[in-house]
N, C-alpha and C positions, 0 to 999 in steps of 0.2 A: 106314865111309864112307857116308855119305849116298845114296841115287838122286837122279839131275842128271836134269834138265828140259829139251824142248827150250824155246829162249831165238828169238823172231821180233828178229832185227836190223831193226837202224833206217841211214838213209845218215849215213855218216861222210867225212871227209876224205881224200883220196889223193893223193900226188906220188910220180911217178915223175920217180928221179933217177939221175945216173949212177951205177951199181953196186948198183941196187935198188930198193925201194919204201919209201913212208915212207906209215904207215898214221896218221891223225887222231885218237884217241877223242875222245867227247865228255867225257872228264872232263879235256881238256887234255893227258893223254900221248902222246907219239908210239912208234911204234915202226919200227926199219926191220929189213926182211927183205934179207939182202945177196942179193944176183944178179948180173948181172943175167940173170933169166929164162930157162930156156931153153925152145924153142920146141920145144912136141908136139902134133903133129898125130894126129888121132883121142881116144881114149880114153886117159888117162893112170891107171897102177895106180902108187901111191908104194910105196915099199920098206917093208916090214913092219916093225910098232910105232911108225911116227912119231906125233906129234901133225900134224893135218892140218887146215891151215885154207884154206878157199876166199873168194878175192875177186873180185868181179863189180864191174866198173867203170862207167863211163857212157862214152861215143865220145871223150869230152876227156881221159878216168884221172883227173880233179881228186874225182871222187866215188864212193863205191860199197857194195857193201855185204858184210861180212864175217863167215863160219861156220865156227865150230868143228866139225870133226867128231869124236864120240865124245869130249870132252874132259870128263873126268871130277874134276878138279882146280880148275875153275872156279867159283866158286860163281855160284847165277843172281843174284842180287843186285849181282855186280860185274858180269856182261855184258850189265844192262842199265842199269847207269851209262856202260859203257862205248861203246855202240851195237852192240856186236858179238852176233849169235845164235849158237847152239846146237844140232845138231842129233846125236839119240843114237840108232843103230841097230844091232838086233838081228846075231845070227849070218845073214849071207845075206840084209842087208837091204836098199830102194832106195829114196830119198825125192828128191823135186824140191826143190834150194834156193831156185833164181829158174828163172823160167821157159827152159827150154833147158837147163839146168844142171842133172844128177843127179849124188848120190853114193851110193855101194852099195858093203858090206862084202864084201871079199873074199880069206878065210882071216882073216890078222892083216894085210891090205893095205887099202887104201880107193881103189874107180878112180871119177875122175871124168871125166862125159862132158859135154861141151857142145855142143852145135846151134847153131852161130855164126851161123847165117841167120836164129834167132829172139833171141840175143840182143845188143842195140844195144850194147853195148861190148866190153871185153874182160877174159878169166876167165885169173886166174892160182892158181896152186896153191901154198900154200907143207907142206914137210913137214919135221918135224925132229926133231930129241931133243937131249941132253946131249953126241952124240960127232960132229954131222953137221947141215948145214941143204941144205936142197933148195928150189928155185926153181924153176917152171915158168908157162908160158904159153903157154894150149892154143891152136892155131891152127887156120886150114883147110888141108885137105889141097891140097898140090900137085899132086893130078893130075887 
């Protein structure tokens, strides 16, 4: 298999609907991630081996922008038809997706943290594989 590239996403389409999110590409497909969402506050680590994609919204959720992490199955020529980027990190690594927004490998985990003060909308997590989906959206903390 080939080495995968990080891919800079472009903004795409978002509706949040009851029992999930409906994501826009730009090459006309939709997809929906069922939820709806659960809320975590602080740093979120997803259960080990999922595919892990991050979405960063605008204040309204109609728009946003969407990252693969460590997705190694995509080719870059389709995630940048599709608007969606890419980001690939090492054993024990940390990269900023949007501003506020990091993700950092951890074991076969991936936690992602967000600084909600810097950014203007809101960041959902989706994690999954063939035997499980997982839905999340990071919040501020309660206290």
């Amino acid at each position: 298999m080939s080495a995968r590239n990080n891919v800079p996403p472009s903004t795409i389409g978002v509706d949040l609907v009851d029992g999930g999110v409906v994501v826009e590409y730009h090459d006309g497909r939709e997809v929906f991630y069922h939820g709806p969402p659960e809320p975590v506050e602080g740093a979120l680590t997803t259960p080990p081996g999922k595919e892990v994609h991050v979405l960063v919204t605008d204040p309204d959720g109609v728009e946003g922008v969407m990252t693969y992490v460590n997705d190694r199955n995509t080719h870059d020529d389709i995630l940048e038809t599709t608007g969606v980027g890419r980001v690939m990190l090492e054993r024990d690594d940390e990269e900023e997706l949007f501003p506020g927004v990091t993700v950092a490998t951890e074991a076969y985990s991936v936690r992602v943290e967000a600084d909600l003060s810097v950014v203007d909308g809101r960041v959902f997590v989706f994690a999954e594989d063939e035997m499980s989906e997982h839905a999340y959206e990071l919040v501020e903390s309660a206290d």
